[in-house]
C-alpha positions, 0 to 999 in steps of 0.5 A: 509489477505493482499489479503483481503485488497486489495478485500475490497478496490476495493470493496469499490471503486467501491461500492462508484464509486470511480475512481482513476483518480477522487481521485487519492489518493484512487488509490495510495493507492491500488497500495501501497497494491499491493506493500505491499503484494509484499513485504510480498512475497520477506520477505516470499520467499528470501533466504538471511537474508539480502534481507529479512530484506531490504524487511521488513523495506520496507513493514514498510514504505509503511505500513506507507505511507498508513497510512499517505495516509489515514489520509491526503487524497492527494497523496503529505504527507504533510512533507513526499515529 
């Protein structure tokens, strides 16, 4: 699904000819993806509670961060940095 995601983003991107250097934002956030489906792999494939844990709390914030990122449209979250 995540992996779907991400298609769908570059999919859309260059439907709308979306480039990221023009929209940075729209750039950042498929990176955020990238690392989110990164993350999911390390919670799914770590060995120790511990890592698993740090690696969820993790993907949460940049689950967040593509949410704020959606909403505000700028690479800077107003109040965030």
């Amino acid at each position: 699904m995540d992996t779907a995601l991400f298609v769908l983003g570059s999919l859309m991107a260059y439907w709308l000819t979306l480039s990221p250097l023009a929209t940075p934002w729209f750039g950042i956030k498929l990176i955020a993806i990238l690392v989110y489906i990164a993350l999911g792999f390390v919670v799914m494939r770590a060995q120790s509670q511990a890592v698993k844990i740090m690696a969820l709390c993790a993907a949460l914030g940049v689950v967040a961060y593509i949410l704020l990122l959606a909403h505000y449209k700028d690479r800077f979250v107003p109040g965030l940095f």
